[in-house]
N, C-alpha and C positions, 0 to 999 in steps of 0.2 A: 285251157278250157276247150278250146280247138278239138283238143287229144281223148278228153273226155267225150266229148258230143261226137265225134269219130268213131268211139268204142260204143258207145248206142247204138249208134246207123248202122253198124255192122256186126251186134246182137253178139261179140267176139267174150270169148271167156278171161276173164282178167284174175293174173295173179297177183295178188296186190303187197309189197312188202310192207313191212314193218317196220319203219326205222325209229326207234327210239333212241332216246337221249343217252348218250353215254355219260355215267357221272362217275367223280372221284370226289374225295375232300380235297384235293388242290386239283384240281381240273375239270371244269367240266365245260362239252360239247357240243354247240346247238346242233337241234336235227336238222336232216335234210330232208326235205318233202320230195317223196319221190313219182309222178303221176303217172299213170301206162301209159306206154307208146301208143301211137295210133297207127291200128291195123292196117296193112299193106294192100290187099286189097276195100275197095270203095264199090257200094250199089246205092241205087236210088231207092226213098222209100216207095214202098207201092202200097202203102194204107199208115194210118196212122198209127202212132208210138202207141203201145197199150199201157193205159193210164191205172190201172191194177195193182194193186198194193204193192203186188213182187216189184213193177215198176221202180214205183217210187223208191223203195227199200234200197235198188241197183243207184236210182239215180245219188240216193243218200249216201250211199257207200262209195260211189263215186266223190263224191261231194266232200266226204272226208279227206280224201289224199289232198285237197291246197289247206288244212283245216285238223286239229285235234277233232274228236268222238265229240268232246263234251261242249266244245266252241260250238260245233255245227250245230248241236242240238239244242244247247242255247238258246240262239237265235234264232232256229226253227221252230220254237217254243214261243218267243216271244212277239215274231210275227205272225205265226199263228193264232193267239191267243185274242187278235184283235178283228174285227170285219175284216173280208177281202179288201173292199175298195178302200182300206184304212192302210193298206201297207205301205205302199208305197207309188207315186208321178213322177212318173220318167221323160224326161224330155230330151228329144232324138234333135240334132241340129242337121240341115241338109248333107254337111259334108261327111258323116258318120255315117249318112244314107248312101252314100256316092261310095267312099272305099272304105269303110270299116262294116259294110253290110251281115258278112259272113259272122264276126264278131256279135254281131248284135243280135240276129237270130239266134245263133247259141246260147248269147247268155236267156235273153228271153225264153226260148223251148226248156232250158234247165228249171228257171221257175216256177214256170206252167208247169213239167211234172213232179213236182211237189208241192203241189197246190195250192201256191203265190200268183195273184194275178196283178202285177202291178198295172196301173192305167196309164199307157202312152198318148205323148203328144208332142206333135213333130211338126219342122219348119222343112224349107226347101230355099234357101237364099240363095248359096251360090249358085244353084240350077238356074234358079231363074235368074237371076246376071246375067248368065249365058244364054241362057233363051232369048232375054230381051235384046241382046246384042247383036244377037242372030237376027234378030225382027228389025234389027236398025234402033230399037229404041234405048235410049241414053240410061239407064237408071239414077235415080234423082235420091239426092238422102237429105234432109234438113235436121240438125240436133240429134242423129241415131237413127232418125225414124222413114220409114222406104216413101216418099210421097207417089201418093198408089192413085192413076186416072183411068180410065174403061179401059183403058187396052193394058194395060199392066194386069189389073184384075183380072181379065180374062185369061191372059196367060198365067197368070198365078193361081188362079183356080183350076185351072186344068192340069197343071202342074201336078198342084199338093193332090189332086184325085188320083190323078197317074202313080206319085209315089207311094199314098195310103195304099191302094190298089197293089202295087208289086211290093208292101212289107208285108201285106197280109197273107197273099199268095205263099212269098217264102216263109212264112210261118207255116203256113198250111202244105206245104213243101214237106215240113218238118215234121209235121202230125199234130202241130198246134192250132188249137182253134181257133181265129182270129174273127174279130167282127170291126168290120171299116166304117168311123163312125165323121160322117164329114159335116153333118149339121147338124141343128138342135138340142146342141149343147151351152155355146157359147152366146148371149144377148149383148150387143151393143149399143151404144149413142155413138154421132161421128164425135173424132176426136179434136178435129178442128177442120171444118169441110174446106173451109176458104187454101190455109196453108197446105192441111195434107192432102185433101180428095179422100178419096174414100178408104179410109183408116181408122179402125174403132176402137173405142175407148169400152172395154168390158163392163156393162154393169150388173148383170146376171150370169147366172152358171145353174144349168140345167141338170141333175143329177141322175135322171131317171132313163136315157141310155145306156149310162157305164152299169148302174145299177143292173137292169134287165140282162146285160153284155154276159157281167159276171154270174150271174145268178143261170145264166145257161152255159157256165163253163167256157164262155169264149173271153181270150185278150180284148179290148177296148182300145182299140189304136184312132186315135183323134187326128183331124189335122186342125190347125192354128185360126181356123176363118171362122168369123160370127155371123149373124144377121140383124143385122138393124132395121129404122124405120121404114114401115113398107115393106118389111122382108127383103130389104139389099143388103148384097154381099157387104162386106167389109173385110177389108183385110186385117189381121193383127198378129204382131210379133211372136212368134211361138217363146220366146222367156218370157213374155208377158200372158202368155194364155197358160204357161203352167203355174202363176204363179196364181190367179185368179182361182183358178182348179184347185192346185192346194189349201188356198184358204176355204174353199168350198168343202175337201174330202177331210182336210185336217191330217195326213196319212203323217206314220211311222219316218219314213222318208223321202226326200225329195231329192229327185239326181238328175244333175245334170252330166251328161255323156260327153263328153271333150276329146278329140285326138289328143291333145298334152296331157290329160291324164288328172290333171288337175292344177292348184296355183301353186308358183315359183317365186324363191326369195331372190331377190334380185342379186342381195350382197352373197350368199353363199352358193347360189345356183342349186340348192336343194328343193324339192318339192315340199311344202310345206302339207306337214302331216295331219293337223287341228288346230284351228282357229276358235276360240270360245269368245264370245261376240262380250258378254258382258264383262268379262276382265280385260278384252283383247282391244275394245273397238275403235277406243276414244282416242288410242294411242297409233291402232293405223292409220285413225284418218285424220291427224295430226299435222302431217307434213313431215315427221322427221325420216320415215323411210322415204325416200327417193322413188322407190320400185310400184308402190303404194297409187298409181296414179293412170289417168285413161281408163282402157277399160278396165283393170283389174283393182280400181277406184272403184267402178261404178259398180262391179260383181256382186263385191263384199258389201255395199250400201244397201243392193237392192236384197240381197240373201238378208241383211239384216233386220228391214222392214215386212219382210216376209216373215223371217220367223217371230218377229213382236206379235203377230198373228194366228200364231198356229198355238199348241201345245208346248211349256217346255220338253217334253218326251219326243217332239218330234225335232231333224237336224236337216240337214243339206250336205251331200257330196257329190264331189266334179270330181271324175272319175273316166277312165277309158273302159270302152262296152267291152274289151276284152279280159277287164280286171273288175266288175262288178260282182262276181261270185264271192273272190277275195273282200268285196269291199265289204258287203252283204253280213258273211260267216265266219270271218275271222277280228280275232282283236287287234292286230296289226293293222287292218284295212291294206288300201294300194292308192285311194287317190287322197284326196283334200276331205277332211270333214271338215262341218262349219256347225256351230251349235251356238244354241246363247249363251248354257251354263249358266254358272253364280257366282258373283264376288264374295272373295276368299277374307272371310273376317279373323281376325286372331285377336287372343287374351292372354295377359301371363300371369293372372292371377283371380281369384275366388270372384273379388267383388267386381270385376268385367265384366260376369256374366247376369250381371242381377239377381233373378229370380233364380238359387239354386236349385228348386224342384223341378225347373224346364230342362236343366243340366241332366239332371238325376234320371228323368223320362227317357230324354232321348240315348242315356246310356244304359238304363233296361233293355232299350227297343232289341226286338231278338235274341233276348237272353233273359226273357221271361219267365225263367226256370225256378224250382225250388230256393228263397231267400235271397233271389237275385235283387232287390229293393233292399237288404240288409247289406250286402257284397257291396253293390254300390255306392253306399251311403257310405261305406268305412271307405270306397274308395275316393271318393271328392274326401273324408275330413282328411287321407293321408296327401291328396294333394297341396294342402293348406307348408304342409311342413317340405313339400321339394319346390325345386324350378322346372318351370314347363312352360310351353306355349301351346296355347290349343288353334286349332283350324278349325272354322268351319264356315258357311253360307248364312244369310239370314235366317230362313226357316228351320238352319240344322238337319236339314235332310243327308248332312255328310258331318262329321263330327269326328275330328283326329286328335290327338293328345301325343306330343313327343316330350320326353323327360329329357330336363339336360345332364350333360355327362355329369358323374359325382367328381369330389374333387380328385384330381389328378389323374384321370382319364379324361377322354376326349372323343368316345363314343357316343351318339345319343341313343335314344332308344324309342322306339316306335310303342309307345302304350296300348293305345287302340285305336282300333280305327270303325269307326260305329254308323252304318250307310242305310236309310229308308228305301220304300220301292221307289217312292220318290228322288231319291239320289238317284238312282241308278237309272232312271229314263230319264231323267235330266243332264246325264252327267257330270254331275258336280265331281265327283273324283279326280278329275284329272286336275283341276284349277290345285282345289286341295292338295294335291300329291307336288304338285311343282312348285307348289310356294312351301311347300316342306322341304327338299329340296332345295330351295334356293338360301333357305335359312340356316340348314343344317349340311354340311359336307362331307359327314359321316353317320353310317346309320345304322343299324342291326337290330332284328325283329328276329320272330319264332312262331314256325307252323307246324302243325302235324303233320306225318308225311303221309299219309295218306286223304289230304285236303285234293279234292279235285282242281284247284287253280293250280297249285305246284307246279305248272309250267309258265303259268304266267310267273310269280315271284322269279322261276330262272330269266326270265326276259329281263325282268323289270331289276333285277341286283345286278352285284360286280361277280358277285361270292357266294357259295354255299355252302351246308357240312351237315351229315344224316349222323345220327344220333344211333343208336341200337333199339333206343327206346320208343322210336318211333317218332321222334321230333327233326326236325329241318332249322337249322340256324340260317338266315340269310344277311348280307352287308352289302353296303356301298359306300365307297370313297376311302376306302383303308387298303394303302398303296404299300404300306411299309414291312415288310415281310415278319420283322420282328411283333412286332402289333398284329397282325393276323394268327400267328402261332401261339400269341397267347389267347385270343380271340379264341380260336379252337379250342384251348388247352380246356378254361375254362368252362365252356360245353361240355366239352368232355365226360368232366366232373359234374356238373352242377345241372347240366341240360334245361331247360326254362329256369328251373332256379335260379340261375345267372342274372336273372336279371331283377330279382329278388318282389316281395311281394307287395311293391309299390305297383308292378305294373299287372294290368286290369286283367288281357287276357293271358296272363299266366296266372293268373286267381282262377279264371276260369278254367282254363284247360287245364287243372289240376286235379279238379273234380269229375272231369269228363270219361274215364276210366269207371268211378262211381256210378253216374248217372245211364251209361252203357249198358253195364249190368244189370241195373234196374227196369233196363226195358226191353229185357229176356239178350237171347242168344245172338251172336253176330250173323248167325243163318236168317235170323229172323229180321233182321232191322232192314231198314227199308233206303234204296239208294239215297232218297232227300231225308234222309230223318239225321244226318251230321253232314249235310252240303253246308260251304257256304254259301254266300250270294255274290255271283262276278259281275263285276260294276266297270261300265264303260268308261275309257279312258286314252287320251292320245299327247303327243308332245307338242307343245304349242308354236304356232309358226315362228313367233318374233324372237323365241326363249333359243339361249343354247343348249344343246343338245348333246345327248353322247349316242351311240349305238346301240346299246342296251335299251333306252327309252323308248329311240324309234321304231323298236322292234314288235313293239305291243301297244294297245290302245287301251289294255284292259285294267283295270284296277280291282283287287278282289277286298275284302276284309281279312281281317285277321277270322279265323274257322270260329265261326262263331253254333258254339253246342251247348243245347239247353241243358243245363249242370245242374245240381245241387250242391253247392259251397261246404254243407254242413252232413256230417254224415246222418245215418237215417232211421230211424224209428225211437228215435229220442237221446241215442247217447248224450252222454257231457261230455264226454273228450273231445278233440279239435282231429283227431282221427277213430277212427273205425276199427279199432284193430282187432277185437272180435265182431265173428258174424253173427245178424241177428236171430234167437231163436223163435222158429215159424210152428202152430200146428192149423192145421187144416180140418176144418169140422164137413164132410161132407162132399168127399174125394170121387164117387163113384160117378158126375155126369161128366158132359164136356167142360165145360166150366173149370171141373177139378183136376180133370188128366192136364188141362190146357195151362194150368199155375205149375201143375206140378213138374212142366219140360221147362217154364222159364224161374222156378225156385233152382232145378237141378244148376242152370247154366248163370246163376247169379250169386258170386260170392261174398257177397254182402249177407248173407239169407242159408241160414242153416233150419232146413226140416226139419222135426225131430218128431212130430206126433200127428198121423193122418188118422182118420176116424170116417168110419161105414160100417153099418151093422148089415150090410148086403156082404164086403167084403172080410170081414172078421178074420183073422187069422192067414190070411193071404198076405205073399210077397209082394212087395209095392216093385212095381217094374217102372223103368221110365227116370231112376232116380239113382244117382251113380257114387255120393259123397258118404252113405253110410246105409246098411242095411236095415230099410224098415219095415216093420209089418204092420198093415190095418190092426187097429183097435174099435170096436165098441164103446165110446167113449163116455158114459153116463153126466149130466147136468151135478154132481156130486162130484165126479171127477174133474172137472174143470175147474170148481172151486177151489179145490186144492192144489192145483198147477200154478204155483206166482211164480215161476221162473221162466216163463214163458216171455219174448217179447210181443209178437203181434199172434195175435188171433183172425184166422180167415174165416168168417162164415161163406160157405157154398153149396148152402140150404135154400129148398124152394120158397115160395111166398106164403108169410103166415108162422113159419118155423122157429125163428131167430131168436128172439126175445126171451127165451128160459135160456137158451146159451148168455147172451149177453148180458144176462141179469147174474146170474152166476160169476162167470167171469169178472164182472164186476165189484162180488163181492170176495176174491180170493188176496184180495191185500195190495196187489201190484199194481198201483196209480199209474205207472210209467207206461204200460203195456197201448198198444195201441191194438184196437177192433176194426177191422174191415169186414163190412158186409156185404154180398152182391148181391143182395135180393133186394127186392123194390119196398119192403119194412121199414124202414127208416129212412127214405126219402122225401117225406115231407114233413120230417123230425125237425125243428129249429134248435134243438140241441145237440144233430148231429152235423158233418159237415160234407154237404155235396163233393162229391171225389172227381169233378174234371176240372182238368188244369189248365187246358186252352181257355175257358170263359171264367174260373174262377179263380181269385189272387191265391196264386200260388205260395205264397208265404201263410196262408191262410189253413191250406190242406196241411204244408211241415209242420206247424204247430200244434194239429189237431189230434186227438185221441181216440175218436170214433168219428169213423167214415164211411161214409152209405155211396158206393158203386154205383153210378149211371147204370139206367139201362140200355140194351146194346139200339135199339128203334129209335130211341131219347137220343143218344149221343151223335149220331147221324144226322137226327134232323137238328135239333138245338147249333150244332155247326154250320151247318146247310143257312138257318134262318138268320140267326145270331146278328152279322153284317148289316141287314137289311131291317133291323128294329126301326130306327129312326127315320123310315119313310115309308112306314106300312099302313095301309090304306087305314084310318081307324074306323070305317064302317063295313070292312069285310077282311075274311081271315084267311088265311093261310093253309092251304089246301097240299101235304102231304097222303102222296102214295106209298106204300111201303110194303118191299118185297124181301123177304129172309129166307135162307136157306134152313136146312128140315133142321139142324142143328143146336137152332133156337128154340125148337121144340120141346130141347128136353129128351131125357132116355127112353123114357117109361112110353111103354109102346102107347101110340094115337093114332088115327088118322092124319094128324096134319106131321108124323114122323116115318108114316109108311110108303117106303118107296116106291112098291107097287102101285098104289095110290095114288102117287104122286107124277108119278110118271108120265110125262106128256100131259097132264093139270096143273093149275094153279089154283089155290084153295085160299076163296076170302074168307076171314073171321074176325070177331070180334066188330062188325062194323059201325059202333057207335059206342063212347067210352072206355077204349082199352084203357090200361093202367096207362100203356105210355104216354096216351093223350093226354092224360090229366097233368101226366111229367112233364112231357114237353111246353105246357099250360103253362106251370107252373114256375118253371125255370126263369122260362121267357117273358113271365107277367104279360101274354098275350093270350086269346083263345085263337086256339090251334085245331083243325081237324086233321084227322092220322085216322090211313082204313091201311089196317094188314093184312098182306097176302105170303103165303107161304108156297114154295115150289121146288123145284127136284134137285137145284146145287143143294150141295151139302151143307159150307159154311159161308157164309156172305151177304152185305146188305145189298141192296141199291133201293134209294130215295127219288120217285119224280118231286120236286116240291112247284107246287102254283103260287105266286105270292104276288097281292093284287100293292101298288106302290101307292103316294098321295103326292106324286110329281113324276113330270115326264123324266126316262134316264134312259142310256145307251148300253147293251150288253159291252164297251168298253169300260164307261164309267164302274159298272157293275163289277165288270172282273177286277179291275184296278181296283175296288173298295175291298173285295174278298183278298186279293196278294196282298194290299198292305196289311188289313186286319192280321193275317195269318201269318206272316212273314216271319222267317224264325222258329215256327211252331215245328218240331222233329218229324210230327205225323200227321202233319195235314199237308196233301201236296192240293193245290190249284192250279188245276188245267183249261184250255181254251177246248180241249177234246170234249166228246162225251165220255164219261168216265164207263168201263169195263170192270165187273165182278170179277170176269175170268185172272185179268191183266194184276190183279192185288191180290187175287186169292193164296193164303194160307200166310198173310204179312199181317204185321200190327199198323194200323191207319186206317184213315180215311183221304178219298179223293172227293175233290168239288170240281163241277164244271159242265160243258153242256151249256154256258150259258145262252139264253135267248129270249128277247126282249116281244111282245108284242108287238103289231104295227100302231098302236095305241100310243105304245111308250112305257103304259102303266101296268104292264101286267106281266112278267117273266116268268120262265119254268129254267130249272135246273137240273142235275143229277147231284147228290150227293153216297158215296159208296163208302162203306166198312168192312169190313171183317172183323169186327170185335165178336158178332155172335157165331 
């Protein structure tokens, strides 16, 4: 880190290598992280670091070399997405002030420019020992506690002024903005006047300097003294002031900065990597470990009453200020996590679990795809006929399934592994995974290899083996060379089939090829539209351990991709093996050219009849599987087309209806009708066509489908979350801004770019269609005013939406990740979301959020490109 903050200070051009993983089927290599040197020559700064995107971008790119791309960004995602003063209370102990000072200011200026402000607060002990010594005065301790009389306090206060005063400095040294905050944070009562003197017991915490601090861009560096009755000082333990503070900010995390870096097993002399308080506690503080006692008794007692108070999402690490980047950004970590986690529940059988529809939910969860409620349900009734144990927590916010070996093997096999957002800021994974683990001693699963975690599974196995087809075999605990080679052999061959269609996500990933296709071209899909979700995870201190485990903290899912089990547009086969035939009424706008790049790139979906009485007789371009030419298609002609499978209407509003009457009477019951005009949207006989709000199993079975509209589907996402706390005496105030290409071909005003050009053109400002749409969907009254402007293709949504209880843009974003969690094309961000930044992708972004000072009243952005 040193090296890094080095290559800042000296604004030096970095060649940064690339060292990736070297891999074989019988070998493979952990990387080596490689950091740049730090530059030979050294100058002072003479103005501050420039905080400018390019900035930050260097700082990030730095940030990468202790860290993978997708760790860092992770985690800069996830801290990001919450208030400043929610990330994270740092508490500096004297001696870290004394010689690990340089360390500390680096890590601190690193976060500063990437705009993290964690809230420090610092003690000054052994200073002041020595001070007092120097003064003649004895320093006094009773049970821990400093007994503090006028002359100590004086010197203690002048003390922690002098050192808040020189961290701030060297921050500002550094080009960080620090603001020295020595009072009016902390309230006390004495805490026993007689025994200790003047010593206070916290019983308020003032939020509204760190708040101010941040809110002007500066660090909030505290010292540890309160004010009590009368406005007298009081001294107080800085662990005890941050721990007050915490329950007050409730942050992401809490760290304690330690020269040792973190705690140590006494019997192995390893640094213990994660302690999970709810499975771990009752058995530290037992007595049977020996090492377990004094202070590192008291550590874990008092970390543990701490976090009864805080958030599950929120942990504890004791950690060295020169290794908190690492701690921070990577899944490895460097010092001690401490968290509460979940006790690890298991079943081995159907009626364990009682209620099997709570099973059945939480094994949808993220895999809400086309008949994924049918997938699942044949998957619990085949469980009924194997051996298995399942994992999970009480609320199931983590949910694993290991199949026992069949007979005469000795393999288990990883089924699934099913994680909420709630797992994942809790940590339950890791409990999960080690008492998997400690049940099973052999293991082997199957991921895609193009899953973004694939470097965790290398962490976290013994083994691995790439596929041709693009599948990853991974194991542990199969030591016998003979048993490995058959292990491959059969991958080989069989590639997920291996492990046959008992298990869940090889049902899934089976269809995922399918479902691909169906949402257009690989140019077109969007990085989060087949991420999985990487879920925190570490080795537990008292557990044994191998090197592979310690290596990573992270636990990912098996790639969990919204599929269709069943192939599409009505077959009866159990495969697809012709593609479906398409015609398209109505090819000449954007709408038509924009089906007809993702028909071309969909093999599922054979064109066979485009229809425009504009382009009659013209070469259809843009389309590469068979040469075809526009038709003139008459309502006479349709009727006699039953060999058709789906019909697209891509007709304006008002049109439809003589097609689809037609069409309807040409014989072919099986045929399925999409329509994208707003006609048949308030049809009770037709079926709404979005699949994030509507059961999905509900659209596969349907025959006529009437297309959102592109305003609709925006906001309806946008609001959706937030039904069941909407003010019921006022409404829901979208703005709504589209590019010219909503407009339609046929020349307008609101499609002329002249016109357009440097305006913005309100219209329809009271009852557009989509208000009534978005009215409707939502069984709420909605206002929606549209504005049109000079992008070409793209929404953005401000939405107002007044609540009926206070709530916190964290609460808020937490309800929109879990809602949408899984969803391929809806990504939520703590960002304000960019038109530019999605422009010419299939999705929508959410985010932007922010809350009133009220409480009750929040705005958002929600963005598309669908129009």
């Amino acid at each position: 880190m040193a090296a890094i903050m080095q290559s800042l200070r000296s604004s030096a051009t970095l060649a940064v290598r690339d060292c990736r993983l070297a891999r074989s089927p019988l070998l493979r290599l952990r990387p080596r992280t490689i950091l740049p040197s730090a530059p030979t020559s050294r100058r002072k700064y003479a103005s501050r670091i420039d905080s400018s995107s390019s900035t930050r971008s260097t700082v990030i790119q730095l940030l990468n070399q202790i860290s993978s791309k997708r760790e860092v960004q992770q985690y800069l995602n996830h801290f990001s997405s919450q208030p400043s003063q929610q990330f994270a209370v740092i508490k500096v102990g004297g001696a870290i002030l004394t010689d690990h000072l340089d360390s500390l200011i680096n890590s601190l200026a690193f976060l500063y420019q990437i705009g993290l402000y964690p809230v420090v607060v610092h003690g000054a002990g052994p200073q002041l020992n020595r001070l007092l010594e120097d003064a003649g005065v004895e320093p006094q301790f009773e049970g821990g506690i400093r007994i503090t009389d006028g002359k100590t306090l004086e010197v203690a206060r002048s003390l922690f002024l002098e050192e808040n005063f020189k961290l701030c400095e060297k921050l500002e040294d550094l080009g960080v903005r620090a603001r020295p905050i020595t009072s009016g944070v902390f309230g006390a009562e004495y805490l026993d006047k007689e025994k200790y003197g003047l010593v206070g017991k916290i019983n308020q915490v003032n939020l509204r300097p760190i708040h101010a601090s941040i809110a002007a861009r500066c660090l909030p560096i505290l010292t540890s003294m309160a004010e009590g009755p009368s406005s007298q000082v009081l001294n107080v333990n800085a662990d005890v002031a941050a721990v007050e503070l915490s329950k007050a900010l409730e942050p992401l995390k809490v760290v304690y900065l330690s020269e040792k870096g973190g705690l140590f097993n006494g019997d192995t002399k390893e640094k213990i990597s994660a302690i999970n308080l709810d499975e771990e506690y009752d058995d530290l503080m037992s007595g049977k470990h020996w090492w377990v006692r004094h202070g590192t008794r008291l550590k874990i007692k008092e970390i543990n009453d701490l976090l009864v108070d805080l958030p599950r999402s929120s942990s504890v690490a004791i950690i060295h200020p020169a290794d908190l980047q690492k701690e921070l950004f990577t899944d490895t970590g460097a010092g001690t996590l401490i968290r509460r986690g979940n006790k690890v529940h298991t079943a081995t059988s159907l009626s364990e679990f009682g209620e099997l529809e709570a099973l059945k939910e939480k094994l949808v969860r993220g895999r809400e795809a086309l008949d994924a409620k049918a997938t699942v349900d044949r998957y619990v009734d085949s469980l009924a006929q194997r051996q298995f144990k399942a994992y999970f927590d009480e609320p199931m916010d983590a949910l694993a399934i290991v199949l026992y070996p069949n007979d005469g093997a000795s393999i288990a096999q990883l089924s699934t592994f099913a994680m909420s957002k709630a797992g994942w800021l809790g940590n339950v994974s890791d409990n999960v995974f080690s008492a998997i683990k400690k049940d099973f001693d052999k293991l082997a699963f199957t991921v895609k290899q193009n899953d973004e975690n694939l470097t965790w599974f290398f962490d976290k196995t013994e083994g691995s083996l790439s596929h041709e087809n693009g599948e990853v075999l991974f194991w542990y605990g199969i030591e016998n060379g003979k048993e490995v080679n058959e292990l491959m052999r059969e991958f080989y061959e069989k590639g997920r089939d291996m492990f046959g269609d008992i298990n869940l996500e090889s049902k899934i990933h089976k269809a995922a090829k399918a479902a691909m296709n169906l949402s257009g071209s690989a140019q077109q899909t969007r990085a989060f539209s087949t991420a999985s979700k990487l879920l925190s995870t570490r080795t537990i201190g008292t557990s044994r351990t191998t090197s592979a485990e310690a290596s990573s903290r992270g636990y990912a899912t098996m790639t969990t991709i919204t599929t269709n089990p069943n192939p599409p547009f009505g077959t009866k086969n159990a495969t697809n093996d012709r593609p479906a035939k398409v015609a398209l009424i109505g090819a000449r706008g954007y709408t038509g050219q924009a089906l007809i790049e993702l028909l071309n790139n969909n093999s599922h979906m054979d064109l066979r009849h485009v229809s425009s009485r504009e382009l009659k007789g013209q070469k259809l371009s843009g389309y590469d599987k068979r040469e075809i030419i526009y038709e003139s298609l008459t309502h006479e002609d349709v009727r006699r087309m039953s060999d058709i499978d789906c019909w697209i209407m891509a007709l304006p509003n008002g049109v439809s209806k003589p097609w689809v009457d037609n069409i309807q009477e040409n014989g072919n019951n099986d045929a399925i009708i999409v329509d994208l005009s707003a006609d048949y949207r308030f049809d009770p006989e037709w079926t709404y066509g979005l699949p994030e709000l509507i059961d999905r199993s509900t659209i596969c079975k349907a025959k006529k489908i009437s297309n959102p509209g592109c305003y609709a589907t925006a906001a309806q996402i946008g609001i959706a979350p937030l039904l069941p706390y909407l003010d019921p005496n006022a409404s829901p105030t979208v703005v709504g801004h589209s590019g010219y290409s909503g407009a339609g071909t046929k020349p307008s005003p609101k499609n002329n770019v002249e016109n357009l050009t440097n305006n913005i053109i309100p219209y329809s400002l009271v009852d557009h269609i989509h208000e009534r749409e978005i009215s409707s969907r939502l069984g709420r009254e909605i206002a929606f005013i549209p504005h049109v402007f000079s992008l070409f293709q793209g929404i953005t949504h401000t939405i107002s939406i007044p609540l009926n209880q206070t709530m916190t843009s964290r609460d808020i974003r937490n309800l929109y990740a879990e809602r949408y969690e899984g969803e391929p094309l809806i990504n939520v961000t703590g960002d304000i979301p960019s038109v530019k930044s999605i422009s010419g992708m299939h999705g929508i972004d959410v985010g932007g959020f922010a809350v009133h000072s009220s409480g009750k009243r929040w705005s958002f952005v929600s963005l598309s490109t669908i129009c």
